[in-house]
N, CA, C and O atoms as a GROMACS GRO file, in nm:
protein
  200
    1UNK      N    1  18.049  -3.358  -6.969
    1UNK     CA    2  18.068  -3.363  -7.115
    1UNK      C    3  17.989  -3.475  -7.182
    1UNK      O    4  17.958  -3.472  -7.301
    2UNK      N    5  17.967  -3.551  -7.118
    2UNK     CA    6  17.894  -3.689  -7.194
    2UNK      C    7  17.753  -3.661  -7.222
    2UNK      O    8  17.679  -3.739  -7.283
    3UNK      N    9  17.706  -3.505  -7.157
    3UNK     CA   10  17.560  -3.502  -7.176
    3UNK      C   11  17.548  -3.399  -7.360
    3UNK      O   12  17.450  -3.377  -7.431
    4UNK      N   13  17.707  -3.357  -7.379
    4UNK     CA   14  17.668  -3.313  -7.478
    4UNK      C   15  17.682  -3.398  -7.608
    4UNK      O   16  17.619  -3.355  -7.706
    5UNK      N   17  17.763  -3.525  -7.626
    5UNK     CA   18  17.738  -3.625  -7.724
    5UNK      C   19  17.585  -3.656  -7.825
    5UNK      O   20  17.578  -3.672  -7.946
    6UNK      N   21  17.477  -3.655  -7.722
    6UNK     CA   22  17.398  -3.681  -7.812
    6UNK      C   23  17.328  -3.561  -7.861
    6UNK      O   24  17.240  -3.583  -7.944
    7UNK      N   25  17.357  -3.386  -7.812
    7UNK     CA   26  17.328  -3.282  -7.902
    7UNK      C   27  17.447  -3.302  -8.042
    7UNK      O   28  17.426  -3.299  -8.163
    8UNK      N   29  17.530  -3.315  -7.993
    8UNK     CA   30  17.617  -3.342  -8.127
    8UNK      C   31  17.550  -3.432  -8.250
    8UNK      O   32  17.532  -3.390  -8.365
    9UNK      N   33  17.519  -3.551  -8.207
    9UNK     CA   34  17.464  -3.657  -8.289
    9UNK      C   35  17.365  -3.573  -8.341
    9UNK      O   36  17.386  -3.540  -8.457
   10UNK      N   37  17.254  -3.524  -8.286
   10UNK     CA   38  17.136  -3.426  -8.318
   10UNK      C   39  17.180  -3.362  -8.420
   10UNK      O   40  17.137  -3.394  -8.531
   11UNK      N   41  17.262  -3.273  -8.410
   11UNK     CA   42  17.280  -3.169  -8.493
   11UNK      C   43  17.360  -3.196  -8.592
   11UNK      O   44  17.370  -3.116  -8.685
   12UNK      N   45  17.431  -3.317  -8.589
   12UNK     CA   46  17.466  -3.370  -8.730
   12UNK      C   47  17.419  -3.450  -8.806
   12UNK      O   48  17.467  -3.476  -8.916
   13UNK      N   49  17.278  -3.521  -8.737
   13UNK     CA   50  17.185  -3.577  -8.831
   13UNK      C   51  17.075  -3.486  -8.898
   13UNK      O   52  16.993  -3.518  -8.984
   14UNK      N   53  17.094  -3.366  -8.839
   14UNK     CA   54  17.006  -3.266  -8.841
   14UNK      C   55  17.064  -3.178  -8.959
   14UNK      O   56  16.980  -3.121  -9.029
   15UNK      N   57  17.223  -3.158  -8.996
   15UNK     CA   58  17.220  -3.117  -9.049
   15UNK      C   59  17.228  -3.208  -9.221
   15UNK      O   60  17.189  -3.159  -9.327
   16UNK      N   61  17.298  -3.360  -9.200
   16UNK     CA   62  17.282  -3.459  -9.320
   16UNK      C   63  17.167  -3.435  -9.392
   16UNK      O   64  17.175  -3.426  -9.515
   17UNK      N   65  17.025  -3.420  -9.316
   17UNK     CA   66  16.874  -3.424  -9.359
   17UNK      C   67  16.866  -3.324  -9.392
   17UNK      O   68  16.786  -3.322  -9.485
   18UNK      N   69  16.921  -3.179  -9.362
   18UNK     CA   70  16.879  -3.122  -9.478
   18UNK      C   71  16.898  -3.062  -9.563
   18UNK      O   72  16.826  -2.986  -9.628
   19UNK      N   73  17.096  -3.118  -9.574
   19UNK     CA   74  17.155  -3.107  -9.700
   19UNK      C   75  17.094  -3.236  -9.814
   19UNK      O   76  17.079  -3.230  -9.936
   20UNK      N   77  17.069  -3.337  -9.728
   20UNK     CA   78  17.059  -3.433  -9.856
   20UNK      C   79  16.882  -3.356  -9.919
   20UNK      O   80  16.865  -3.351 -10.040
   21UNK      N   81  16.749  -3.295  -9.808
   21UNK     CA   82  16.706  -3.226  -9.857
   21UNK      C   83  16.691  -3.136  -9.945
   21UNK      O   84  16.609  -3.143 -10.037
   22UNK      N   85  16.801  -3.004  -9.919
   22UNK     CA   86  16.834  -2.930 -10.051
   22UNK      C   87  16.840  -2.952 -10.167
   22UNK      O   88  16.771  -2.916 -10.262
   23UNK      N   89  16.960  -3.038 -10.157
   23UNK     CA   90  16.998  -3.138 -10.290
   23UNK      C   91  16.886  -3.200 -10.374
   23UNK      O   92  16.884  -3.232 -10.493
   24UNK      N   93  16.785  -3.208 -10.268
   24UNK     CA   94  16.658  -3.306 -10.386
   24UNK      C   95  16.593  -3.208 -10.396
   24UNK      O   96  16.561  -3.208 -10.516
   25UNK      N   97  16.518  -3.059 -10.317
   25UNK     CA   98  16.488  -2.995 -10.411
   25UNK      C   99  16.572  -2.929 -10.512
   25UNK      O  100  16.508  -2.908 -10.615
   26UNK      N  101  16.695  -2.889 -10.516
   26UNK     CA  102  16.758  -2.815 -10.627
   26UNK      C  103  16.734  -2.930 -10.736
   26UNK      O  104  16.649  -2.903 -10.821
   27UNK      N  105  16.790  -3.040 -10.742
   27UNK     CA  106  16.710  -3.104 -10.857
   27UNK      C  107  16.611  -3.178 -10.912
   27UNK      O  108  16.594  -3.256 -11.006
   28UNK      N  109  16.549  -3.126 -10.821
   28UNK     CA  110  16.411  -3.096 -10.866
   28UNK      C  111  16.391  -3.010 -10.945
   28UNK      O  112  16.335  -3.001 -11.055
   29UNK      N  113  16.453  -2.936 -10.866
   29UNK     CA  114  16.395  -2.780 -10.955
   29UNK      C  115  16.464  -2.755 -11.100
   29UNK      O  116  16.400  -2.732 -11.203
   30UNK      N  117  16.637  -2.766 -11.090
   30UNK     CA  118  16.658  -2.817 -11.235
   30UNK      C  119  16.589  -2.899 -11.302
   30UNK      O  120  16.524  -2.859 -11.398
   31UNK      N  121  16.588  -2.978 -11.278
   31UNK     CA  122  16.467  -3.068 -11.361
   31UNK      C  123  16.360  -3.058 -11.423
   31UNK      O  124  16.331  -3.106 -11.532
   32UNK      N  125  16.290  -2.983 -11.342
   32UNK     CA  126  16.208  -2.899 -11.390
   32UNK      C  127  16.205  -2.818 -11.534
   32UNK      O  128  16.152  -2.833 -11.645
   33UNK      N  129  16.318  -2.698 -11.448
   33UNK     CA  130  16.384  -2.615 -11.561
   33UNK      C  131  16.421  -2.706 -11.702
   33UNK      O  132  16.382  -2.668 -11.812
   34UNK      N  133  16.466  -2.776 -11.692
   34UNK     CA  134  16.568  -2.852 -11.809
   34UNK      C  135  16.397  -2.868 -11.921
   34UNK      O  136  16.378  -2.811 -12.028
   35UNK      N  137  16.276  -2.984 -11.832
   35UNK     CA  138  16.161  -2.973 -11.910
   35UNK      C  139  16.095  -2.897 -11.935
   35UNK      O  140  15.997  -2.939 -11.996
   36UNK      N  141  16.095  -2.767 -11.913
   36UNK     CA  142  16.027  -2.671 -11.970
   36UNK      C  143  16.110  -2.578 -12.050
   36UNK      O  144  16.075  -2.475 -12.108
   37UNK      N  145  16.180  -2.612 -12.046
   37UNK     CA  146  16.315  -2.554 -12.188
   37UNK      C  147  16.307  -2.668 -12.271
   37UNK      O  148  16.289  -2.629 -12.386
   38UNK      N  149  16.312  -2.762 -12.267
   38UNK     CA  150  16.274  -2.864 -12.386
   38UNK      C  151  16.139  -2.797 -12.448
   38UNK      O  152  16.135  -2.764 -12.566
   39UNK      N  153  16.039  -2.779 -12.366
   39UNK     CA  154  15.857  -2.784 -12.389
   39UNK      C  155  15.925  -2.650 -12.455
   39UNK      O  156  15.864  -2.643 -12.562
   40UNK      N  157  16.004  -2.554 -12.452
   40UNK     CA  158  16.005  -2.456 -12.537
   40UNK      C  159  16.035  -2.430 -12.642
   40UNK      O  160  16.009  -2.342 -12.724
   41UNK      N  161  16.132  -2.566 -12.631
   41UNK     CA  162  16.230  -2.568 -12.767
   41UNK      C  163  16.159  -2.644 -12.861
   41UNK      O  164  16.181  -2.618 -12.980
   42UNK      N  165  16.061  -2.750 -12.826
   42UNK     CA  166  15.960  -2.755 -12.895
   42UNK      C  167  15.848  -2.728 -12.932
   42UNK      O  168  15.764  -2.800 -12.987
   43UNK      N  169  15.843  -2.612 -12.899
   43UNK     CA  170  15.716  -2.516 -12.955
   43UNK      C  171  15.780  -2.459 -13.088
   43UNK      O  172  15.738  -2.461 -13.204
   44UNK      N  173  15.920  -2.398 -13.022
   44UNK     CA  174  15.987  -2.317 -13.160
   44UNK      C  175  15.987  -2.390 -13.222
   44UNK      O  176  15.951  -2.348 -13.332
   45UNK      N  177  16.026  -2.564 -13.223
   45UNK     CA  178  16.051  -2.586 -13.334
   45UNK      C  179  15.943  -2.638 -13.468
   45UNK      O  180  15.964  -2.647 -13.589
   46UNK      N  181  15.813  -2.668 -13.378
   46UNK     CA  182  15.737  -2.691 -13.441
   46UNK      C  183  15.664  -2.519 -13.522
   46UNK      O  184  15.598  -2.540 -13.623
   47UNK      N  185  15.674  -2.397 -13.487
   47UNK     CA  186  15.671  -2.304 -13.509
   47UNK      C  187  15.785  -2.261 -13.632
   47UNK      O  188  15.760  -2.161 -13.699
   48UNK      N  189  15.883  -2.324 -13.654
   48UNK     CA  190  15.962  -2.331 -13.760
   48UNK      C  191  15.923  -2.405 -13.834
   48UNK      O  192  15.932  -2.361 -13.948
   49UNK      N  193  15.857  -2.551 -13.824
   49UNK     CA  194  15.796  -2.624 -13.910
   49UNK      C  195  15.702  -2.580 -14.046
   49UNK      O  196  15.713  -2.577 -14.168
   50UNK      N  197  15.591  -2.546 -13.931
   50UNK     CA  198  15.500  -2.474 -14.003
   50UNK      C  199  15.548  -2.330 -14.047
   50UNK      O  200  15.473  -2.257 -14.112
   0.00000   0.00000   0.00000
């Protein structure tokens, strides 16, 4: 049993990296989203301007 301890460790650092991964692309990607809905909302609004 002691040889499976460090697959354990593995696979739970394995999986930390690439939830905390996900997490930075999803907001990323919101982020994204959020500025190009601004960049839209100011097109309209300058399109209301004029």
């Amino acid at each position: 049993m002691p040889q499976m301890k460090p697959m354990i460790w593995t696979l739970m650092m394995v999986m930390t990296i690439s939830m905390i991964i996900l997490t930075i692309i999803i907001n990323f990607y919101s982020s994204m989203e959020m500025v190009s809905q601004n960049k839209s909302k100011k097109i309209k609004t300058m399109k209301w301007k004029w």
